[in-house]
Each structure stands twice: as C-alpha cells, then as structure tokens.
N, C-alpha and C positions, 0 to 999 in steps of 0.2 A: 279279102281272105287269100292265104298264099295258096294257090293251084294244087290239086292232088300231087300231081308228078312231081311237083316244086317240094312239097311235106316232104318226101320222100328220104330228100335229098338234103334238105336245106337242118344245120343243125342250130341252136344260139344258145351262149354263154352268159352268165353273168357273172359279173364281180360285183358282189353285195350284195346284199339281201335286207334292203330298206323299205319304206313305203313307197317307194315308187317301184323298183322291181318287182316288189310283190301285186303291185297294180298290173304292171304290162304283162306278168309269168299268170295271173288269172287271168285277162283280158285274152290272150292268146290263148288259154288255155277252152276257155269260153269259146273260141271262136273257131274250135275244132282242131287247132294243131295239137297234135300227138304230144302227151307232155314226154314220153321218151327222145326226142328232140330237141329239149331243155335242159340245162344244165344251172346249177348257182352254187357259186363257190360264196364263203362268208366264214370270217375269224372266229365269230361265234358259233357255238350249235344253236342254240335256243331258237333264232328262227328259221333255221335250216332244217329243223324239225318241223316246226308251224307248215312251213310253205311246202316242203315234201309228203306232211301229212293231208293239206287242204287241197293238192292240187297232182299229184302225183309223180313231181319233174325227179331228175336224179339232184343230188344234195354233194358239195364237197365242201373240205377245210381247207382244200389244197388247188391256188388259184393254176397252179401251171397245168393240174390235171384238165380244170375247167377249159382251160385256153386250148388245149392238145384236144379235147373233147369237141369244141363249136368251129363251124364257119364264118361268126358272126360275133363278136366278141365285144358285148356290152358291159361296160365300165360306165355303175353305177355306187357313186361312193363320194366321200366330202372332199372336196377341193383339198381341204390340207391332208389329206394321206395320199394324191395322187402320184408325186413324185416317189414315193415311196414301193409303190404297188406298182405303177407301171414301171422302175427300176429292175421288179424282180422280175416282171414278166418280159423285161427286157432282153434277158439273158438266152431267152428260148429265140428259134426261127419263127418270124410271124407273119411270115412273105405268104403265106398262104390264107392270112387274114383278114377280117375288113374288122376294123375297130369302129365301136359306135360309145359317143358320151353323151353321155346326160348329165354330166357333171357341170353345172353352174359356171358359168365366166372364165373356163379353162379354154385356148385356143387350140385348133388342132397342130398348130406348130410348136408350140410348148407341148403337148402329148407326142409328137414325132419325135423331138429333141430328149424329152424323158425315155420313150422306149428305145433311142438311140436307132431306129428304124425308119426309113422311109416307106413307109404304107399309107393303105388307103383309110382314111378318117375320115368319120362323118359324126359330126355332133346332130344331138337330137334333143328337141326338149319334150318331150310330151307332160301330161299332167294327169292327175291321178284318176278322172273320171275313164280312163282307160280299161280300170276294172270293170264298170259295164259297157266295154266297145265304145264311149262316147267321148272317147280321146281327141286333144286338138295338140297335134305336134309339129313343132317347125324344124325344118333339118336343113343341115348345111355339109357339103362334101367339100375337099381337099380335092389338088387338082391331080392328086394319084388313082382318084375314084373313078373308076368304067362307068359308063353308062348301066351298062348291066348292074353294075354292084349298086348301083344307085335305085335301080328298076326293084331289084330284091329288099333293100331297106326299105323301104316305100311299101313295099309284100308286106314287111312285118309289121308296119306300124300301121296301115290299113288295115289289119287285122284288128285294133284296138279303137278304130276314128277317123279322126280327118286330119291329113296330110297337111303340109303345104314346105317348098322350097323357098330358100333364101337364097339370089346373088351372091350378097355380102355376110361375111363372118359376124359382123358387129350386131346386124340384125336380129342375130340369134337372143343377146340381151333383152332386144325389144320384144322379142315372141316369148322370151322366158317372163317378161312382168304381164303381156296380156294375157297369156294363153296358162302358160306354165303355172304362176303363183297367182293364177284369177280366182281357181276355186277357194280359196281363201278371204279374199275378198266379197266375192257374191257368200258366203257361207256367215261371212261376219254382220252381211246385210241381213241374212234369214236369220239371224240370231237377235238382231236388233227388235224387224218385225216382228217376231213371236213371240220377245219377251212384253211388248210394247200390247199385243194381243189378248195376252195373257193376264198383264195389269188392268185391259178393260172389259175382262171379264170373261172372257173365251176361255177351254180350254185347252190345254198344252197340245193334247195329240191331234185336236182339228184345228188348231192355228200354224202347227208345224205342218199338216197334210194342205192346208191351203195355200201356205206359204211358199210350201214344194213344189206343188204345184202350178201356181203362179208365174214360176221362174221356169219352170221347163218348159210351159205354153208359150210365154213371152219370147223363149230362145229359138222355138222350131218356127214362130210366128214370124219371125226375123229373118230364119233361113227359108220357109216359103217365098218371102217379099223381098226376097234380097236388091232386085230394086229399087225398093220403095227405102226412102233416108230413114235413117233410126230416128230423127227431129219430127218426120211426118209420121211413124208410128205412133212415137210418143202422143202427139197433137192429137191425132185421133183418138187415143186414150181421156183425154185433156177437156172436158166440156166448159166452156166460160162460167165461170160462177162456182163450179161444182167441188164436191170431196177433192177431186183430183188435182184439179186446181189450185186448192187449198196446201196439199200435202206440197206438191210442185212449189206455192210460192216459198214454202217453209225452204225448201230445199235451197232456193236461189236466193235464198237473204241468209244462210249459211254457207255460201260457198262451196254446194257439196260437190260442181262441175269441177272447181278450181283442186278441191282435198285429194279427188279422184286422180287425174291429171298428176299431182305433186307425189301422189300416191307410186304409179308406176311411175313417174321419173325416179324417187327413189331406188325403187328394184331395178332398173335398168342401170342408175348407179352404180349399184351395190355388186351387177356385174362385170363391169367394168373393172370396178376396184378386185374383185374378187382374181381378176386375170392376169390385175397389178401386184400382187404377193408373191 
C-alpha cells in the first residue's frame, strides 16, 4: 500500500476505462488510496459513469486533461489505437511524467517514438484478480526510469498484489500469458469442472463454491510451500490407485501438460506479433 505521505502527493491517470482499469481503479481504491487522486479519461461516457459512480475517482472525455491531472499516466487501451492516442498526448510537455502500459506487445520504444518524447516508461501487466488486491503484475522500466519512479510504480501496483520486475522487455510477453491472461484459463478450468459436477448430479452453487474453493486453497498451498516442486505437491495429492490418480491419468493420455504449454506459447506469440503491427 502506497505510504500516507506518499497518498498525499502521489496522483494516477488513466486512459481508458476497460476491464482492466476498472479492476486496478477498484483495487486501489479497496486498498485505501483516495479515489480524489484518480483520474480516467475514456471516449465513452457510459463507463465513465459506471466507474465514477462505483468507486468515486474523477471521470473525463478529455485525455489531455487526464494527463495535466496525474503524475503517473497509465495507458490502458487496444494496441491499435495507441498510435493514435499517444500522438495526441504527444503534443502536450510530458517531461514531468512517468508513462505506465498495460497495453499488450507494445514496446516502450515504440510508445517513446509515438509520444515523440523521451520519458520514463514502464510497461506493466497486471491481470484482473487486482480488483480484490490479488493481482500478479510483471513490470518492466525504460532506461529513463529513476529508481525512485520505479520504487513508486511498484507503490501502486502493490497496492493491488504481487509485483515482480523483469530485466528484459521480451519478458513482459511471457508474464502477460502466465500471469496476465491466466485468470482465463484457470476460469475455463472451473467452468469445465462444474459443469462436469453438475452432470453428476451436484448442484450448481455447491459445485461452483467447491470448485472455488479448491483453486484458491491449491494457490495459497503453493505460496506457503514455495519450496516444495509443484510435481511434489501434486504427488502428494496423488494416492496410487486412487480418484486422483484416475483423473491424472486421464489427463496424461490427453496431453493436457503438452495443450497447456502450447496454450501460453500461443499468448506469448500473439504478443510478439501484436508489437510487430
């Protein structure tokens, strides 16, 4: 959580107002920063109403106000309008800035080159479990970024989870298919098991509460033991002969190690490519 003294002072912008802003701008908001310290600009009203109504930040139509408003300027928005968006934000002085993205497979040299500005960039991915503080975000900085400005991004997104830096820019790809677009994959899993539940006779709302459950035990069980291999927790789950066992071999005579794996290769692909447009 960012320091009283820190709230004080510390303001952030967005651009856009999508599911993921709206994840971080409650998460933060949850996590005691002042929502008069928030700002999000967005083309539309319609969720700039939503989000001003549920959470009480200030609302614009007008990104340059936004940007003139924060010290922390998150560009949150689709890959293909960012030339766009940061063209016009380019026009303003931004030297007093730190630019943060969470835009997918855009690099922060292509975002310096669009704002026609040398400033400090730091891309960030976090993913949407942010709304309740159980964010997992990877961030990567530009070699214009201070220490300090780096200490302060690291404030805001620990305000929603769990951190982690990257060396290498490329990396960011890779943190965006585990981290970033996981909850979609584990959610496709819980969708799988409960309807699979449901067919044998359970119902919905205690197959879904078990289901749920399941997976948040398994995950904190993981970060208690963080020494212990995920192969040997597994195993320990795993009795010779048993259900478990059963379910497991079904699994390995489907290839579900190998779907998983090809799985995020794709999304890591995909931003790759997305950085090649």
């Amino acid at each position: 959580m960012i320091e009283e003294n820190e709230q004080t002072n510390t303001k952030i912008g967005f651009i856009g107002c999508g599911n993921m802003t709206s994840a971080i701008v409650r998460g933060l908001v949850n996590s005691d920063i002042s929502p008069n310290q928030i700002m999000a600009s967005n083309r539309g009203i319609e969720k700039l109403e939503q989000i001003k109504h549920e959470t009480g930040i200030f609302t614009t139509q007008d990104n340059h106000l936004c940007a003139s408003f924060c010290d922390f300027l998150i560009l949150s928005i689709k890959p293909q309008v960012l030339p766009e968006v940061c063209a016009h934000l380019g026009t303003m002085d931004l030297s007093n800035k730190v630019i943060i993205s969470v835009v997918a497979g855009i690099t922060t040299t292509r975002i310096s080159q669009s704002l026609e500005q040398d400033l400090p960039i730091i891309r960030a991915m976090p993913n949407t479990p942010a709304l309740v503080s159980e964010g997992a975000t990877g961030l990567f900085a530009n070699n214009q970024t201070t220490d300090e400005q780096k200490r302060q991004v690291q404030l805001i997104f620990d305000s929603v989870g769990y951190t982690n830096w990257v060396e290498q820019e490329s990396l960011i790809d890779v943190v965006t298919a585990i981290a970033g677009s996981a909850p979609a994959y584990i959610y496709m899993l819980m969708e799988a098991m409960t309807d699979q539940a449901v067919s044998d006779g359970l119902d919905y709302y205690s197959a879904r509460k078990l289901v749920t459950q399941a997976v948040i035990g398994s995950g904190k069980l993981a970060q208690v033991n963080n020494e212990t291999s995920l192969l040997e927790l597994r195993q320990n789950v795993t009795s010779p002969g048993g259900t478990t066992a059963a379910a497991i071999t079904c699994f390995e005579q489907n290839s579900f190690s190998n779907i998983i794996k090809q799985a995020v290769s794709a999304a890591v692909n995909r931003g790759k490519e997305l950085g090649d447009d």
